[in-house]
C-alpha positions as CSV (number, residue, x, y, z in Angstrom):
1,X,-23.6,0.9,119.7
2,X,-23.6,-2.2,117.2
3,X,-25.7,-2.6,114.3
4,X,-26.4,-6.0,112.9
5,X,-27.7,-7.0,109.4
6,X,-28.7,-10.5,108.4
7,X,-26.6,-11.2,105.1
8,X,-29.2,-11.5,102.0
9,X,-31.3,-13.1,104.8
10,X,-34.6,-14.5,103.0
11,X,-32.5,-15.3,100.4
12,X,-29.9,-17.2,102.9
13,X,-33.0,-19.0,104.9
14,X,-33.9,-20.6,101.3
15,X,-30.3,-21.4,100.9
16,X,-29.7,-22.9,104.4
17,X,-33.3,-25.2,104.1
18,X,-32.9,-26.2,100.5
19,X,-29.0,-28.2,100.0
20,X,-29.6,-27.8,96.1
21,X,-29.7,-23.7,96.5
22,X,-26.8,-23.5,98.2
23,X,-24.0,-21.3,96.1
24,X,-26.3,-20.7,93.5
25,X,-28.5,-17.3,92.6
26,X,-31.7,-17.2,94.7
27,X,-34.4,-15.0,94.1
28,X,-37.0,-14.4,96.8
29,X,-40.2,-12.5,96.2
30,X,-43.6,-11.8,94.0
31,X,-42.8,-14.4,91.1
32,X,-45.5,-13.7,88.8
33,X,-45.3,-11.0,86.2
34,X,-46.3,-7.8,88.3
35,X,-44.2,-9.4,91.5
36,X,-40.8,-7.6,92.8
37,X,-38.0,-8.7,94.6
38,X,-37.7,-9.0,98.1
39,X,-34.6,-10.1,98.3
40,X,-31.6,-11.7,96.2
41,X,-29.1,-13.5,97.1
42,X,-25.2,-12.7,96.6
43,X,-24.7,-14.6,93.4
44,X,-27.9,-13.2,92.1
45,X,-27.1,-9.8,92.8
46,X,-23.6,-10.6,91.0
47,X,-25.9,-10.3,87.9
48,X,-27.1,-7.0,88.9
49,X,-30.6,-8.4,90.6
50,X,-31.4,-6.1,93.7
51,X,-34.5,-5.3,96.1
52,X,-37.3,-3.9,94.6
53,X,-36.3,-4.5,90.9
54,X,-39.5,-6.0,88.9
55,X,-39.7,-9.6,88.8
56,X,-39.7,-9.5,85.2
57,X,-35.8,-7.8,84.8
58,X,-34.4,-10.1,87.4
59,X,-35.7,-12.9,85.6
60,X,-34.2,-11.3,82.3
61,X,-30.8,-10.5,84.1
62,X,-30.5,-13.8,85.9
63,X,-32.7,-16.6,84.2
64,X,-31.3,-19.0,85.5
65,X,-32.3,-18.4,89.1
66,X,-34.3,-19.8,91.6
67,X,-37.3,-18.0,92.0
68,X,-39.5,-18.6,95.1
69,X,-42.3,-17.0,96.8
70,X,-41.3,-16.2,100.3
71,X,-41.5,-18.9,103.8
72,X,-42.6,-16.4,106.5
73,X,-42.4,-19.1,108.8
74,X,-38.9,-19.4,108.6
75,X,-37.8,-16.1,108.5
76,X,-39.9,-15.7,111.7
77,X,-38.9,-18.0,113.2
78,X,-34.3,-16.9,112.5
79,X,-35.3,-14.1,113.7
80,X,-36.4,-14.8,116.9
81,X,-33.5,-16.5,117.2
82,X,-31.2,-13.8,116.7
83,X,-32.9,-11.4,118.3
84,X,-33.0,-13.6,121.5
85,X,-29.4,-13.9,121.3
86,X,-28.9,-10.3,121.3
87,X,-31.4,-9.8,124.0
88,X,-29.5,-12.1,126.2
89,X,-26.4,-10.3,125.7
90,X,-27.8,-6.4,126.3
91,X,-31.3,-5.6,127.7
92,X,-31.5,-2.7,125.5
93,X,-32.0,-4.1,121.6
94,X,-34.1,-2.4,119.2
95,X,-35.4,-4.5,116.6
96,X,-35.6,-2.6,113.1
97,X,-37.1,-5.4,111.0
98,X,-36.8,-9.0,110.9
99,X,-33.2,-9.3,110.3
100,X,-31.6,-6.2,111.8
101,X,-31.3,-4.4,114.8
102,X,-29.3,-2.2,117.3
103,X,-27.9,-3.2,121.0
104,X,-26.4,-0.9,123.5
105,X,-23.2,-2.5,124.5
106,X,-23.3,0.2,127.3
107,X,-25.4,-2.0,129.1
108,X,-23.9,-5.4,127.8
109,X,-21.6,-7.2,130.4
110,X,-18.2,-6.1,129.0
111,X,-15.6,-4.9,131.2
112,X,-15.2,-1.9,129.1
113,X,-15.8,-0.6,126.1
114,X,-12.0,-0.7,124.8
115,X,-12.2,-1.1,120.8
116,X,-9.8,-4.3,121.2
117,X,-12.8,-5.7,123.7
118,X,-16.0,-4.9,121.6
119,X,-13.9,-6.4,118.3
120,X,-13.7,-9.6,120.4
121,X,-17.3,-9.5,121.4
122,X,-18.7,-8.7,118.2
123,X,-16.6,-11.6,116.4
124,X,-17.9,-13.9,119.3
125,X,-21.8,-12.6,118.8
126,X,-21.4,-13.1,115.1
127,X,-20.4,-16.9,115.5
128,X,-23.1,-17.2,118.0
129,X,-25.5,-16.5,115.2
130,X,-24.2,-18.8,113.0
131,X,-24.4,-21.3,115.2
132,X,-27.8,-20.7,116.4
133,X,-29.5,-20.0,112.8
134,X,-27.8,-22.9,111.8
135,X,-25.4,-21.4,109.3
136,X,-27.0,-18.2,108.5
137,X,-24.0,-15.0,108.8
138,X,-24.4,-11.5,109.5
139,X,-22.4,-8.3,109.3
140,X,-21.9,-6.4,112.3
141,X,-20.7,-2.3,112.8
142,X,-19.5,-0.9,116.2
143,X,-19.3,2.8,116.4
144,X,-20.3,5.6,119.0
145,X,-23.5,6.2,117.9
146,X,-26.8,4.1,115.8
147,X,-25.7,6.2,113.0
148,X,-22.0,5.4,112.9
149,X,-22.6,1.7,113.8
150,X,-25.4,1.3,111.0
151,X,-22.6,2.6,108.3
152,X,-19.8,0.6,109.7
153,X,-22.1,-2.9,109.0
154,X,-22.0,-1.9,105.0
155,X,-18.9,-1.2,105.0
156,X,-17.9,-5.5,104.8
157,X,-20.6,-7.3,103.4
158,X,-21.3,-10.3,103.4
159,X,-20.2,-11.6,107.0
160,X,-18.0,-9.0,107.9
161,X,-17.4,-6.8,110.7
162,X,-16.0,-3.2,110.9
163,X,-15.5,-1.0,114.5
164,X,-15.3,2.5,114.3
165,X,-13.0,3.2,116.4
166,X,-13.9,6.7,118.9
167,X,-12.5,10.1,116.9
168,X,-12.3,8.8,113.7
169,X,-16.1,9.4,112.7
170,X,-15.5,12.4,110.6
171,X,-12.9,10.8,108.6
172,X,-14.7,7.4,107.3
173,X,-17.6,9.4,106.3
174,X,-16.2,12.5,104.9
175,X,-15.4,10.8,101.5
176,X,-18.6,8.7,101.5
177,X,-22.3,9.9,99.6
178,X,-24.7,12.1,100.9
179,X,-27.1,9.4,100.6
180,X,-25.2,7.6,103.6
181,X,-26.8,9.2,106.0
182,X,-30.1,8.5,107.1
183,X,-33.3,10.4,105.5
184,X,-31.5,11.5,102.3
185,X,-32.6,9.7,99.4
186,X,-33.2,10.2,96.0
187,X,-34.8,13.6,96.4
188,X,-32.7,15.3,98.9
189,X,-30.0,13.6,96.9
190,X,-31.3,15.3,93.4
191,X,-31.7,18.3,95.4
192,X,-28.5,18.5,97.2
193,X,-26.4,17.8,94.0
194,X,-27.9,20.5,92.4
195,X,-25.9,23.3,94.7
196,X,-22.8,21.2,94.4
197,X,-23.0,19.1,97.1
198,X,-22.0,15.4,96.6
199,X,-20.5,14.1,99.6
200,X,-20.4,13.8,103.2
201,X,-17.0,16.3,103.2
202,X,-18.9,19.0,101.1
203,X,-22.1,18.7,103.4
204,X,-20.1,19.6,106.2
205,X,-18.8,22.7,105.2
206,X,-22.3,24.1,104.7
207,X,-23.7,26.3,107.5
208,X,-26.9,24.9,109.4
209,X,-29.3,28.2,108.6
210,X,-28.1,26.9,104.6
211,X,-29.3,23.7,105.1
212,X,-32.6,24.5,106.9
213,X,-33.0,27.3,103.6
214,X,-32.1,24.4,101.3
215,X,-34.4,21.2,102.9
216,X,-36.2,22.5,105.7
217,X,-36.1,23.4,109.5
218,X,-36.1,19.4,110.3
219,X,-33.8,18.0,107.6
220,X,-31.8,20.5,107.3
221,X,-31.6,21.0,111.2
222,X,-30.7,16.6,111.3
223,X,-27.9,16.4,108.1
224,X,-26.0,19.5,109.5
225,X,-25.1,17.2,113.0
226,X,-25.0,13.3,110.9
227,X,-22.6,15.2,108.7
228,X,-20.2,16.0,111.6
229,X,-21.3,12.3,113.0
230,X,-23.4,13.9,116.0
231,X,-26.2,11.4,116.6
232,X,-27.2,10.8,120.3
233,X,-30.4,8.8,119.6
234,X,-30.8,6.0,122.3
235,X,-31.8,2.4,121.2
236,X,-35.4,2.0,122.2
237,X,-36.2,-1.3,123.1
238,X,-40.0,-1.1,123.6
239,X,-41.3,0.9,120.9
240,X,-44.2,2.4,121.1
241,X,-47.5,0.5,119.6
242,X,-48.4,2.5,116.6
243,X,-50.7,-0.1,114.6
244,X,-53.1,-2.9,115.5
245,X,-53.8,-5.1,112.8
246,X,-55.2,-8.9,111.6
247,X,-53.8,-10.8,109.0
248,X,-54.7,-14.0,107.4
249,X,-52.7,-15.8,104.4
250,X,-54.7,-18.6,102.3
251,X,-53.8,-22.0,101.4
252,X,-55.8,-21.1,98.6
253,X,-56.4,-17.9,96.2
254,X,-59.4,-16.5,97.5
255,X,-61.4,-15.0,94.3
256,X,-65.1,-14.7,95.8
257,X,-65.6,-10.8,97.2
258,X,-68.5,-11.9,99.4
259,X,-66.4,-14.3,101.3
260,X,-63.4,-11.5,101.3
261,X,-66.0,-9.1,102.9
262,X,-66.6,-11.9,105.2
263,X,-63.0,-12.2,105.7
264,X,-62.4,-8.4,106.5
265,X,-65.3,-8.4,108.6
266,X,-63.9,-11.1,111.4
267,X,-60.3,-9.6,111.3
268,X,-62.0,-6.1,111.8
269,X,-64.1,-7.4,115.2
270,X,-60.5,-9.1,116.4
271,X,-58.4,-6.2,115.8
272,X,-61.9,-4.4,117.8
273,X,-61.4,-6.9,120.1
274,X,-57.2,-6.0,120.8
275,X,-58.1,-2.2,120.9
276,X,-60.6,-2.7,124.2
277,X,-58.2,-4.9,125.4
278,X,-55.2,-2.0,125.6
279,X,-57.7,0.6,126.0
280,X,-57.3,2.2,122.9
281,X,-58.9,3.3,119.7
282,X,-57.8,4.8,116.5
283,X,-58.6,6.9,113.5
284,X,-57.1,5.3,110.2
285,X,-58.7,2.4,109.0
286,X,-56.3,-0.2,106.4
287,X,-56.4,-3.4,104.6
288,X,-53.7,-4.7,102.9
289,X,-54.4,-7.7,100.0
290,X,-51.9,-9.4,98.8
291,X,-52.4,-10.8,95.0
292,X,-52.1,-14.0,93.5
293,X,-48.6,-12.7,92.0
294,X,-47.1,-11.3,96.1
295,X,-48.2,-8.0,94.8
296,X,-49.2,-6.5,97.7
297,X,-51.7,-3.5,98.2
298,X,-53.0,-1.2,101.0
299,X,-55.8,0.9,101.3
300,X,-56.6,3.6,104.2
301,X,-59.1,6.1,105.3
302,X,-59.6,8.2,108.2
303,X,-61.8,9.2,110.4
304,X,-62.4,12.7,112.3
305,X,-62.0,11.2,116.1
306,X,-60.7,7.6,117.3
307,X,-62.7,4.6,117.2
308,X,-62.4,0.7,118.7
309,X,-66.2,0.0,117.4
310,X,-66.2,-3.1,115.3
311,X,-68.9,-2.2,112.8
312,X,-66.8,0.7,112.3
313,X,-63.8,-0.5,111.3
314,X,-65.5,-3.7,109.5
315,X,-67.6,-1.3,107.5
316,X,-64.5,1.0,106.1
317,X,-62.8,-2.4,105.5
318,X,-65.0,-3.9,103.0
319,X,-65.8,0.0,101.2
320,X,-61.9,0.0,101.3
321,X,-61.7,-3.5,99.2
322,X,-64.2,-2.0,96.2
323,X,-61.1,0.0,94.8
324,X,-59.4,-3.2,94.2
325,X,-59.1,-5.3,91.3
326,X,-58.9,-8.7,92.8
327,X,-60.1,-10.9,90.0
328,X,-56.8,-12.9,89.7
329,X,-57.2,-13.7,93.1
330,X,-55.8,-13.1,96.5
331,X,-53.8,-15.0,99.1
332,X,-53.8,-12.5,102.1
333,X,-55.6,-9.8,103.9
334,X,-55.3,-8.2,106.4
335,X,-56.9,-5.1,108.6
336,X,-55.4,-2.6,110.3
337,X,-55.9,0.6,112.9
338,X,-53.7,3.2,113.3
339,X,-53.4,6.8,114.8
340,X,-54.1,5.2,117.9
341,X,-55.4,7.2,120.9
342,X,-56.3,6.1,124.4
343,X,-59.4,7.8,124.2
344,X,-63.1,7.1,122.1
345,X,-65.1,9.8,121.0
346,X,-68.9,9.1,121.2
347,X,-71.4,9.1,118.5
348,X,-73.5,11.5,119.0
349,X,-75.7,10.0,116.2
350,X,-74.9,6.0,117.3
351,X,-73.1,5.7,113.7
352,X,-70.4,3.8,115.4
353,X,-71.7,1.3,117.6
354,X,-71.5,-2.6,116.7
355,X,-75.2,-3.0,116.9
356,X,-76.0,-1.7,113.5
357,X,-74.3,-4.8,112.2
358,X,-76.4,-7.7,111.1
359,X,-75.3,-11.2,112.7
360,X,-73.0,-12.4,110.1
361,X,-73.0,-16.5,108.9
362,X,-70.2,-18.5,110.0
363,X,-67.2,-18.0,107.2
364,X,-65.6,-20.6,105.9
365,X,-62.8,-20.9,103.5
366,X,-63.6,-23.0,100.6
367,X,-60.7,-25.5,99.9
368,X,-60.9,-26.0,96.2
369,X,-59.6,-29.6,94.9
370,X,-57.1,-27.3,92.3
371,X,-54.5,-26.0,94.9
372,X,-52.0,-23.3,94.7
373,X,-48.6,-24.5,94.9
374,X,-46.0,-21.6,95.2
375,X,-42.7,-21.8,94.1
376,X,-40.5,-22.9,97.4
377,X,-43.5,-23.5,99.4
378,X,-42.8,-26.2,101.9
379,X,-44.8,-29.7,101.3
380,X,-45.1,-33.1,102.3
381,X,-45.7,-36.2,100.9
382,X,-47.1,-39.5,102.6
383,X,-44.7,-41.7,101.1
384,X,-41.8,-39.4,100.0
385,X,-41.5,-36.9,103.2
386,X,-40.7,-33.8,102.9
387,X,-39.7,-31.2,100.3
388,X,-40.0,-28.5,98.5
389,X,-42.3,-27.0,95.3
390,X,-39.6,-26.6,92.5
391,X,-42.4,-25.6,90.3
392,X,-46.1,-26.0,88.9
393,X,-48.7,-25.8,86.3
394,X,-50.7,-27.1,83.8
395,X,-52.1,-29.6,85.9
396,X,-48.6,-31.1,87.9
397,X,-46.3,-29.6,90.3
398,X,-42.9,-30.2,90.8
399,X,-41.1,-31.4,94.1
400,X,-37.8,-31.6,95.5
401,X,-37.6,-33.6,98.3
402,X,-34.9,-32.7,100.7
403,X,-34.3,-30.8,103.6
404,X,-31.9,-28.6,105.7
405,X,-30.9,-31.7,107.2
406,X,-30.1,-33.9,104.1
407,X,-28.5,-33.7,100.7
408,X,-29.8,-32.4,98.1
409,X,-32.7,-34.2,97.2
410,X,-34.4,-36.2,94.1
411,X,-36.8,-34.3,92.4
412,X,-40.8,-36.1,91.5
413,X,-43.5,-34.8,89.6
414,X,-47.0,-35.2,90.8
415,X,-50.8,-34.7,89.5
416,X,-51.8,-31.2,91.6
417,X,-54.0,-32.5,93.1
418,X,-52.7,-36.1,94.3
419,X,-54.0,-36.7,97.7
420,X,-50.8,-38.0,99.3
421,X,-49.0,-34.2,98.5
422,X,-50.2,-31.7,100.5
423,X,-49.0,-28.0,102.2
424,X,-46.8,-28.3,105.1
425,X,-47.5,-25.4,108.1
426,X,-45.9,-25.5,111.4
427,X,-48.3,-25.3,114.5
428,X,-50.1,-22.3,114.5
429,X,-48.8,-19.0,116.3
430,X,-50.6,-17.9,119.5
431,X,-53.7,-15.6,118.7
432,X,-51.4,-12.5,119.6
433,X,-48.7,-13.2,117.2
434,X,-50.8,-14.2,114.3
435,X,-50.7,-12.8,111.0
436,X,-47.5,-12.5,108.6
437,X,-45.0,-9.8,108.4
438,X,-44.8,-7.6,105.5
């Protein structure tokens, strides 16, 4: 099995599009006050910025960073990169998120499975990569198992690569945490170190019936055979669907709740629309908003049998948005059905059938003459080209025009709303693929 893990990769798609980011600390996630970080780059984290830490400490550990908002676009579109790579090399590749996932080399066209032959491979994938993201790295692990192979691509970050080599398992993880292993986190952690055990060596000399006493018939059942490295889960390459769900990000900060309702309303009759399609229906109704600041929020109910009626789902949507505060303004929503079944329960009582929704007016999203221009967000200008927000507010925003392809750029100041700077998209995705990751 090998595991590979995009280095810092938002962070490194910032780095690799913007020549004046390059070496320096790189901050990529919610950068208003409430916002938290998505990911930082290596010479941020070398200031103690991490994942999940508040905005507002990694701005207080490392002020002189770059802080931008996040290019979906971009990261979608390395991805798909990679992962065609790795799909080209083994048919059996099991994406995890964006920017890591698993590959049978079982399957790959090696002539065997020799440690000196997969260490050749995996040093030729990993340059592959490079070259095809145009620069970005990754670290790769090889082991015997997803578990072993996930462990080994820690183990030489950034742009490393570690194989396990067969029978020698036990020993790499025997000195290592507890929290190594998959599914023990801060509260099996807390609750493990309480009896004593720290690390992987002490785990494994407690019995199975201990564990299942201590954690449960399913945890305890799991740790007792990662402990002794026993982990015979196959990569999955089609997964199956578990969600359906619509998303739309604004240009704008959307601030008027009847055109949200609106909003909610069309993505529920097109995720509706996707259910029929696959036959299916479901029973847990979300939305997720996203807030002016990338704070991002979720909402879910459920029902008591499976529905694919758009009145339905449109009508738990918008009851679903009331327990938000979205006064500061919102620039994404999205709606969602899960606990999906390839069956519909009737309504007895005709509760759930479109018909009982009025004909709604064509929606349309105002676009206000005061734009939102988010730090990083890609822009161009009809004289200048392309470039970059550096920064905005009180009435000007801030643009560095340059490129993945030239040097770093010179940097212009503009009115926020001057007509010859506006947002630059790339072409829209395909109806099926719309809607940005999370």
């Amino acid at each position: 099995m090998l595991h590979l893990d995009l280095d810092a990769f938002f962070a490194a798609v910032e780095q690799r599009d913007k020549p004046s980011l390059r070496g320096k600390p790189v901050v990529v996630g919610g950068v208003g006050g409430r916002g938290v970080v998505s990911t930082a780059s290596y010479e941020a984290r070398e200031y103690g910025v991490r994942s999940a830490m508040s905005t507002r400490e990694a701005r207080a550990r490392c002020p002189h960073a770059a802080f931008l908002s996040g290019r979906f676009h971009a990261y979608r579109e390395a991805s798909e990169q990679v992962m065609g790579l790795l799909r080209a090399v083994s048919p059996l590749v099991e994406p995890l998120s964006l920017d890591e996932a698993f590959v049978d080399l079982a399957r790959a066209d090696l002539p065997d499975l020799e440690v000196d032959t997969v260490t050749a491979f995996a040093q030729d994938l990993r340059s592959r990569v490079r070259e095809a993201t145009h620069g970005l790295t990754a670290s790769v692990g090889v082991g015997t198992s997803k578990f072993i192979a996930k462990v080994a691509s820690d183990l030489d970050k950034p742009d490393g690569l570690v194989v396990v080599a067969p029978g020698t398992e036990q020993e790499l993880l025997r000195p290592m945490s507890v929290s190594v292993i998959p599914g023990v986190g801060p509260a099996t952690s807390e609750r493990l170190r309480r009896v004593g055990i720290h690390t992987v060596a002490e785990l494994e000399s407690v019995s199975e019936e201990e564990l299942v006493r201590l954690l449960g018939k399913a945890s305890g059942h799991g740790l007792f055979h990662l402990a002794r490295a026993q982990d015979d889960r196959p990569v999955e390459p089609e997964r199956e669907t578990k969600s359906v769900s619509v998303e739309g990000t604004y240009d704008t900060d959307l601030t008027d709740r009847r055109l949200m309702e609106g909003l909610l309303t069309r993505q529920a009759g097109e995720v509706a629309a996707r259910l029929r399609k696959h036959g299916l229906s479901g029973r847990t109704i979300t939305i997720k908003v996203r807030l002016h600041d990338f704070t991002t929020l979720s909402r879910s109910t459920t029902l008591s049998s499976p529905t694919d009626a758009a009145g339905t789902i449109a009508r738990l949507a918008r009851s679903l948005l009331t327990d938000l505060d979205t006064s500061g303004g919102v620039r994404l929503l999205g709606v969602g059905v899960s606990g999906l079944a390839d069956w519909v329960q009737e309504d007895l009582f005709g509760e759930t059938t479109d018909q009982e929704e009025e004909p709604l007016p064509e929606i349309e999203v105002p676009h206000h003459s005061r734009r939102t221009w988010a730090p990083g967000m890609d822009v161009v200008h009809a004289e200048l080209g392309k470039g970059w927000v550096w920064g905005s507010g009180r009435g000007v925003v801030t643009v560095r025009f340059e490129t993945a392809e030239t040097p770093a750029g010179p940097v212009r100041s503009f009115p926020e709303d001057d007509p010859d700077l506006s947002p630059w998209r790339p072409p829209d995705p395909t109806p099926e693929t719309a809607g940005e990751p999370a």
